[in-house]
N, C-alpha and C positions, 0 to 999 in steps of 0.2 A: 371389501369384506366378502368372503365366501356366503353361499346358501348358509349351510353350516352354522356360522357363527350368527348370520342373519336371523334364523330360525329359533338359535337358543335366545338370542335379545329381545325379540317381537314376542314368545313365549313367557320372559319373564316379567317382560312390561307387561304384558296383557293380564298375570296372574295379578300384580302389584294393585292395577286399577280394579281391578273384581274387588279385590281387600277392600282394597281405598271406596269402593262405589258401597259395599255391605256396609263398612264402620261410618259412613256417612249416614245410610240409612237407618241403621239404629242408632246415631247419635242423635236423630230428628224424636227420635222416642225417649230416651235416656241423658237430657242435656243437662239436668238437674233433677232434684228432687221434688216433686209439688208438695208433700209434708213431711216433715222433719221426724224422721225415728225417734220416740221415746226411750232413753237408755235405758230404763228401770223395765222398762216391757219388752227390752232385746235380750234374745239370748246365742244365736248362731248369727255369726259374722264371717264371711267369706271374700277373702283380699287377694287379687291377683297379683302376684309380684316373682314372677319366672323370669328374670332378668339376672345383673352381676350381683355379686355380694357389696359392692357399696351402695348400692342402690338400695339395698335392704338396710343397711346399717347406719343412713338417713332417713329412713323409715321411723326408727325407732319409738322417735317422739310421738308421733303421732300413732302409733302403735298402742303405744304405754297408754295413750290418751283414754284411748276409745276404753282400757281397763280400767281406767281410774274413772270413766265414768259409772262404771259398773261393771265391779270385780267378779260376778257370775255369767259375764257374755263370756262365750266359746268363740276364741280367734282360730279359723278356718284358714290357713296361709298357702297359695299355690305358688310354689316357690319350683328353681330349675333347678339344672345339673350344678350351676356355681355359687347359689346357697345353699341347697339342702344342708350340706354341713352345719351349716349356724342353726337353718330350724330345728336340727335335731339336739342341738347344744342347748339352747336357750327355752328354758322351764317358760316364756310369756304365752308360746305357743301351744295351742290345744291339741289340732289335730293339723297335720304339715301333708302336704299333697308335690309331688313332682311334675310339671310337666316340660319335655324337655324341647329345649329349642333347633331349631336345624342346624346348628353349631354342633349340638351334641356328636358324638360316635360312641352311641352306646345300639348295640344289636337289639333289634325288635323297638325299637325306638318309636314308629306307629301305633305298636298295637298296645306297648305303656302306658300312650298317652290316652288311648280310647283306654282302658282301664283305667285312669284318675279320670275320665270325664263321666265315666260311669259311673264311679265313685261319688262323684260331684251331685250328680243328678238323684243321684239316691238320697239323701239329704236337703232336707227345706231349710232354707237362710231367712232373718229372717231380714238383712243386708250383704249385699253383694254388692261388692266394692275394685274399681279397676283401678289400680296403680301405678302403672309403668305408663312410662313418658313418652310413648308413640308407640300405639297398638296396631297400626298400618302394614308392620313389617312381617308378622307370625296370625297365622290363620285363628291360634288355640286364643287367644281373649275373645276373636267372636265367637267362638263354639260353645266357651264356658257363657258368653251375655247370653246365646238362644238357649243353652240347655240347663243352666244354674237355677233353680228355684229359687225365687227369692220374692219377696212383698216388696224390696224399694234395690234398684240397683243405680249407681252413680258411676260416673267416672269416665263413661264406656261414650266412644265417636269424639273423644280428645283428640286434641292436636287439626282440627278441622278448621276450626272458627271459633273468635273470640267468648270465654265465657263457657265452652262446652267442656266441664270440668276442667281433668289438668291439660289445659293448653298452654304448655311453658315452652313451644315451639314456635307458637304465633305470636307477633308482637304485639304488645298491649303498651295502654299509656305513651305513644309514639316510640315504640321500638324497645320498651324497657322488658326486661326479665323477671320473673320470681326465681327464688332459690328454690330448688327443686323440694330441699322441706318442707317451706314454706307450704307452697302449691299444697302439699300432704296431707297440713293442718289445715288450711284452706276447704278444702273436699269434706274431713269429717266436720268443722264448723256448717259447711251445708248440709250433712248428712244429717249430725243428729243435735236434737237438741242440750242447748249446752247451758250448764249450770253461771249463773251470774257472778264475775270476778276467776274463772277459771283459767289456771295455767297449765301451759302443756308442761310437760313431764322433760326433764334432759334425756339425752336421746342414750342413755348407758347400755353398755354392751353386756354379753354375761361372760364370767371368767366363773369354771368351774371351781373348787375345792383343791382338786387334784391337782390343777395345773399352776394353781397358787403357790403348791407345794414344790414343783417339779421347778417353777424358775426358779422360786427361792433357793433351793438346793445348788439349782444350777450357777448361779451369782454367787453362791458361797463355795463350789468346786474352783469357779473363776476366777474367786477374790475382788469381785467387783462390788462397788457400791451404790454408782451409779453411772451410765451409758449412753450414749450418741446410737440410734438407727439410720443406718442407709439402706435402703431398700429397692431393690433390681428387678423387681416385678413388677407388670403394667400390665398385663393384659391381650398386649397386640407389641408387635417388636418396633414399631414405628412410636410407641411411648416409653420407650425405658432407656434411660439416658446412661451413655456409653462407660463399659467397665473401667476402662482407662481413662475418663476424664473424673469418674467417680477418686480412682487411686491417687491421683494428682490434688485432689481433691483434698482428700483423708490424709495425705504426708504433710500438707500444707499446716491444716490444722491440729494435727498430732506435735507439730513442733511449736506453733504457737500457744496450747494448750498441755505442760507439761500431764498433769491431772487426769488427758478427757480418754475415754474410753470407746473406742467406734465399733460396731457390732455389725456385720453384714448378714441382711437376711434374704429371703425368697421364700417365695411355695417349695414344698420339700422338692417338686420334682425339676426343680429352676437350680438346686443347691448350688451348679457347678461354678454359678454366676459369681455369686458372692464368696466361695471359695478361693478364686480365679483373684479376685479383686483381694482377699487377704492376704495372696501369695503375693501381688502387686506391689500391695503397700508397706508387705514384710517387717511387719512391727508388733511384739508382744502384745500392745496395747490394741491389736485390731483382730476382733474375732468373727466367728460364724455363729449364727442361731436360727434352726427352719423346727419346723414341727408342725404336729398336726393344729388344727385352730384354735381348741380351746386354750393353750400350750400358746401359740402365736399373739391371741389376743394377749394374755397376761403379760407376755412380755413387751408386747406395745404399751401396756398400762404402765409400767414400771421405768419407761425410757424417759430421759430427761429433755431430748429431742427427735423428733424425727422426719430424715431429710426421705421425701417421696415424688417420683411421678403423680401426675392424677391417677389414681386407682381408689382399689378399697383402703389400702393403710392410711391413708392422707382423712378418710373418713372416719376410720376405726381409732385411728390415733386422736382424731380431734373430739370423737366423743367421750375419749377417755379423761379430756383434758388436758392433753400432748400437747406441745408447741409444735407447730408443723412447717416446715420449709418446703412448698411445693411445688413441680414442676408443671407448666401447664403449656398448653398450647392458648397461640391469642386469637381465640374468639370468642363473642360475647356471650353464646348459650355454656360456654366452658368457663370462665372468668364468672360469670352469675348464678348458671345453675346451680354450678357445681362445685364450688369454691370449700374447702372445708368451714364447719360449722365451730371453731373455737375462736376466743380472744385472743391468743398471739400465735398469727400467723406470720409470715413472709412468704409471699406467690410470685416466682417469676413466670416470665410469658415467654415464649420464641415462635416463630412459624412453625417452625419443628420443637418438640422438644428435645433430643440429641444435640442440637445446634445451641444452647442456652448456653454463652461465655462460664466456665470455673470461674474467673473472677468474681462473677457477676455471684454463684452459689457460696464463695466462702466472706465475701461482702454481706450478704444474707443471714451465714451463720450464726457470723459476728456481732448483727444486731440482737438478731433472734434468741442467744445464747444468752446475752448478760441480759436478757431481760427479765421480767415475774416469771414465776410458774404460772400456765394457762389454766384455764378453768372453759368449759363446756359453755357453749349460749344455750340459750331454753330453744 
């Protein structure tokens, strides 16, 4: 190894442990709550969730929750570059804040973030809440713990040691998982106090007006009734399983299913993907659909099934009450965390996910398919 490369690794260990040495120390401050927030005397709620948009969209439930304890708290949501879309979408949200992550490539991308933290700071909470599932990686959740006003804040020095909020990294119960929902509800149960016999809320997404309007339109240009999703989006390219085992895939079951209708989708700027995969499998019955999200979610709502990587769809689908067939890698914070949240599923596992036998996906289908319509878990 050169100076060079030596220098960039000793540099980024040493920033990693600074994180790790801060978010310990204020989690010695912040490992719980010592009194439980009255909901009826909360009114500014502020929830760190600058991560992916499935992350948000298992959120939901406990989201909804904290308004069903009382419908006049103000949800403060600091969301990133890959939900804002939704916060901007979904009416639950009061006031939506950006902050963007080092992923981002957005220009001036520091001096944004000191402006939402300014933002932040100018506003008294009268709960501050940390929700992302390992705060160790990005500087901005300690910044908003020292600089957020707030009377009770939770959440924050997770992932350290058993018990310190959402620790769904650390093994608990000899190596067992929560689901990352779970954990969610978990936090507001300590947070505030909670009404006797209370249920969380299903975790529902919002579909605008418009976009109700736009698939409907759109199924009826198509002549569809009802539709199969395959979806070519994951996130990172080492989760989206291969255009050409997907088409092998889709002919298999285009001929054992005179009826079924298969739809290929992506993020609009992915289209080429699922294009690619229509040309593939060159058959009337097999189409394309991308669009912006409000438009995306509706038509997840409307699917009869929907085959996914682990990503958002496999989340967004399952709260809609989608059956879900998904792809996952095998390990156990991925198998438990992160498992979608509906009644019929089908999750295969592989090392890889590219590497998951066709067989193995249309043996999946086939159960998945003749079974009930899904329905949403609370």
């Amino acid at each position: 190894m050169d100076d060079a490369a030596f220098s960039r690794r000793f540099s980024r260990a040493l920033s990693q442990a600074s994180r790790f040495l801060l978010a310990a120390l204020l989690g010695l401050f912040s490992s719980g709550p010592r009194d439980k927030a009255d909901p009826t005397q909360v009114r500014d709620v502020l929830i760190l969730r600058n991560d992916r948009l499935g992350d948000l969209i298992i959120s939901l439930g406990a989201l909804r929750a904290i308004k069903a304890l009382n419908p006049d708290i103000r949800l403060h949501l600091v969301g990133s570059q890959w939900n804002r879309a939704y916060l901007d979408l979904d009416p639950l949200f009061d006031v939506a804040h950006t902050l963007y992550t080092k992923k981002a490539k957005v220009p001036g991308r520091a001096l944004k973030n000191l402006l939402t933290l300014w933002r932040i700071r100018r506003t008294r909470y009268d709960v501050v809440m940390d929700w992302l599932h390992d705060n160790r990686k990005e500087s901005n959740p300690l910044l908003v713990r020292l600089l957020a006003r707030g009377a009770l804040k939770t959440g924050f020095g997770k992932g350290l040691y058993p018990g310190s909020g959402l620790d769904r990294f650390v093994p608990r119960n000899e190596g067992q998982y929560l689901h990352a929902a779970r954990e969610m509800q978990r936090l507001v149960v300590e947070t505030f106090q909670m009404p006797p016999g209370f249920d969380f809320p299903l975790p529902r997404p919002w579909s605008p007006p418009e976009s109700e309007a736009f698939v409907a339109e759109w199924m009826r240009r198509e002549r569809l009734t009802t539709y199969c999703v395959f979806n070519f989006s994951a996130g990172r390219q080492d989760r989206e399983y291969p255009v050409d085992k997907f088409a092998r895939v889709a002919r298999e079951l285009l001929c054992a299913y005179p009826a079924l209708n298969i739809v290929g989708t992506s993020a609009p700027s992915e289209r080429a993907k699922p294009e690619a995969f229509a040309r593939a499998v060159d058959s009337p019955r097999c189409l394309v659909f991308t669009g912006p999200l409000g438009h995306w979610s509706e038509f997840i709502r409307r699917a009869r099934l929907v085959v996914t990587p682990d990503t958002a769809t496999s989340h967004l689908a399952a709260a809609w009450g989608r059956p879900v067939l998904g792809l996952y890698e095998a390990r156990p914070y991925q198998i438990i965390g992160w498992s979608p949240l509906a009644t019929a599923n089908q999750l295969l596992f592989g090392e890889r996910i590219p590497d998951i036998p066709e067989a193995e996906v249309v043996r999946a289908f086939h159960t998945l398919f003749a079974a009930p319509e899904a329905s949403p878990c609370a």
